[in-house]
C-alpha positions in Angstrom: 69.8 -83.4 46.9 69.9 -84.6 50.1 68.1 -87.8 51.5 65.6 -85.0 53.6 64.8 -83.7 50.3 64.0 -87.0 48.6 61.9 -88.0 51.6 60.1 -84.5 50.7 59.0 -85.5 48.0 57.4 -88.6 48.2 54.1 -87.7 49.9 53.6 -85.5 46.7 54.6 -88.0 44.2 52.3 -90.8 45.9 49.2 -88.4 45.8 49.9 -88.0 42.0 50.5 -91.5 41.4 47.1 -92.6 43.1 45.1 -89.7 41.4 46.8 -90.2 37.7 45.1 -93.8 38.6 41.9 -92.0 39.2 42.3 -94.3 43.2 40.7 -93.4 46.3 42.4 -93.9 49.3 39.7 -95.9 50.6 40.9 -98.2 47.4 44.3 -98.0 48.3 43.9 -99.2 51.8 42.1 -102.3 50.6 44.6 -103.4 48.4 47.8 -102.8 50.4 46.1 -103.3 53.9 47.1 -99.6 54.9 45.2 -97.7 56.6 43.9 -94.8 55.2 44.8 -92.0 57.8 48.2 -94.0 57.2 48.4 -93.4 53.8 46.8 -89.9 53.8 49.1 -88.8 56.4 52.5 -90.0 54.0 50.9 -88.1 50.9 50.9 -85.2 52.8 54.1 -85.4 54.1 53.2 -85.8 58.0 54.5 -89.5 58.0 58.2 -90.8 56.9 57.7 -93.0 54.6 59.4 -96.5 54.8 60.1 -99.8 53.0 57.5 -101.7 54.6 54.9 -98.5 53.4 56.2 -98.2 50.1 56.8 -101.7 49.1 52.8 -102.9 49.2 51.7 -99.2 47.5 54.3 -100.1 44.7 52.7 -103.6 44.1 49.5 -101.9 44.2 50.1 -99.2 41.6 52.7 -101.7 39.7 55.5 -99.4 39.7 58.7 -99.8 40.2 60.2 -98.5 43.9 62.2 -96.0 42.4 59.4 -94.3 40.9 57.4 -93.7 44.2 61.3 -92.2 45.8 61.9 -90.4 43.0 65.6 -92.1 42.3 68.0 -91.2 39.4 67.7 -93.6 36.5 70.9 -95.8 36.8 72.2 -97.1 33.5 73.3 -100.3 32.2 76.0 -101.4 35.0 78.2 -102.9 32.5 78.5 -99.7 30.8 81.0 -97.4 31.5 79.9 -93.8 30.2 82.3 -91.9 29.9 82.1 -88.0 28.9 82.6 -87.5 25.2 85.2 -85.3 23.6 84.9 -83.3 20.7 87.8 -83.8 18.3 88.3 -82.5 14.3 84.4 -81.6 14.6 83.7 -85.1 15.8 82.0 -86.9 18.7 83.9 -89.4 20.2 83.0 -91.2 23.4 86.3 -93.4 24.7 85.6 -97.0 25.3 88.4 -98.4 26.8 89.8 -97.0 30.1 93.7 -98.1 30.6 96.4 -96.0 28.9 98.3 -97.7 25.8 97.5 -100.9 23.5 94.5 -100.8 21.5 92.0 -97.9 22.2 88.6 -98.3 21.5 85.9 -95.5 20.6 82.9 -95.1 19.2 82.7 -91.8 17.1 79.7 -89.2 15.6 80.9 -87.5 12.8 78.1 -85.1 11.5 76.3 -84.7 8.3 79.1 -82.6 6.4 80.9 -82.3 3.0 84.2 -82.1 3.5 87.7 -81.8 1.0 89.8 -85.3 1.8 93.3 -84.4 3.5 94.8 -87.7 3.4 97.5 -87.7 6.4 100.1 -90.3 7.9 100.9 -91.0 11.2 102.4 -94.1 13.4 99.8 -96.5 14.4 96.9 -99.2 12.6 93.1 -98.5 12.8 90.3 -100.6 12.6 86.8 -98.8 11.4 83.1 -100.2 11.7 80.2 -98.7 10.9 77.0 -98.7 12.9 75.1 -96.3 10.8 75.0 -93.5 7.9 77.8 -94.1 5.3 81.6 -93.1 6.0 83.9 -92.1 3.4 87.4 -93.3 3.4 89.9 -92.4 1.3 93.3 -94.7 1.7 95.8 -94.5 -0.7 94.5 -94.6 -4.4 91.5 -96.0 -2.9 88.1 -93.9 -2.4 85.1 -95.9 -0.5 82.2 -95.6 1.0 81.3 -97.9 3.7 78.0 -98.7 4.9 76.3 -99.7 8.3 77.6 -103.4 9.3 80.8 -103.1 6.8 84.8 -102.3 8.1 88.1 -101.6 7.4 91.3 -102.0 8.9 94.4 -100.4 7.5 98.3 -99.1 8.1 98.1 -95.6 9.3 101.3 -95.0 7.5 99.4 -94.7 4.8 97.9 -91.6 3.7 94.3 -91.7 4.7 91.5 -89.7 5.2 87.5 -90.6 6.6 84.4 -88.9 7.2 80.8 -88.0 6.2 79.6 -88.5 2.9 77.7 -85.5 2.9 74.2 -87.3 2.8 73.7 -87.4 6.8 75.8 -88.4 9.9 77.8 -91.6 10.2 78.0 -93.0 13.8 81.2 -95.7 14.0 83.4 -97.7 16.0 87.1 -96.6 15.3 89.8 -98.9 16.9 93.3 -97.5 17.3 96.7 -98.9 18.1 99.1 -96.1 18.6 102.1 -98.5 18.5 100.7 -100.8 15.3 99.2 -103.0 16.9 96.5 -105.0 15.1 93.2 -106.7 15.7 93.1 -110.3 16.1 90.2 -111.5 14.3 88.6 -115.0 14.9 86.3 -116.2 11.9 85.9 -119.4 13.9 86.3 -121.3 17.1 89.9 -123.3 17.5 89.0 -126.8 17.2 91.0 -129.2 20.4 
């Protein structure tokens, strides 16, 4: 869309804003100090609109800028979305962006009963769960952890997670390829 197009579309949305607000323009013009052939002529497209137009009609209407321009929502800047890959019939959505160490991810697994294959590879893991129950088989061991509760384990051992069965399970899985291993601090160093 280009910035011609966006423009476009502002008289339109500004007619719609005002009228969901059941305003006249005569209303309008009091409150911003606009005149009204001023703010008749930007619904209707026959006037640019600018900052100093749009700023006093978005105080007026209390809406945000973007909502009168029409702009794309921007997420959370300190979130990095990345696009998600679909692995073993899993979500999983990458977390950390440099090659090697640790890798972070947060993972979907749907609601699904499957048969444990316990397999080995090189590497430790690190499991949270943010919601639903996940199944982990390690070893001898066969356990079902719930929202807030982790694990950590060799991946040398055989092992094996996923759904219970009973609905999806949304966790964190962190992964060192090479072994390496979470450092965990229960509580600050003392000086």
């Amino acid at each position: 869309m280009t910035t011609d197009d966006v423009l476009a579309d502002v008289g339109p949305r500004l007619r719609r804003i005002r009228k969901e607000r059941e305003v006249t323009l005569a209303a309008l013009s009091e409150a911003t100090g606009i005149s009204v052939s001023t703010l008749s002529r930007l619904e209707s497209g026959l006037r640019k609109p600018s900052l100093e137009l749009l700023l006093p009609i978005a105080q007026a209407h209390k809406v945000p800028l973007d909502e009168l321009v029409g702009a794309p929502p921007v997420g959370d800047p300190r979130i990095r979305a990345s696009r998600p890959i679909q692995r073993w019939g899993r979500t999983h959505w990458p977390l950390t962006r440099q090659p090697g160490g640790l890798q972070a991810y947060k993972v979907l697994e749907p609601q699904r009963k499957l048969e444990p294959e316990p397999r080995t590879h090189e590497g430790y893991e690190w499991l949270y769960v943010l919601s639903g129950k996940l199944r982990l088989v390690l070893g001898e061991h066969d356990v079902v952890l719930v929202a807030g509760e982790a694990a950590e384990f060799d991946t040398r051992v055989p092992h094996w997670f996923g759904s219970t069965g009973e609905g999806p399970v949304e966790f964190l899985s962190l992964f060192g390829a090479q072994g390496e291993r979470m450092h965990v601090r229960a509580r600050p160093r003392r000086g």
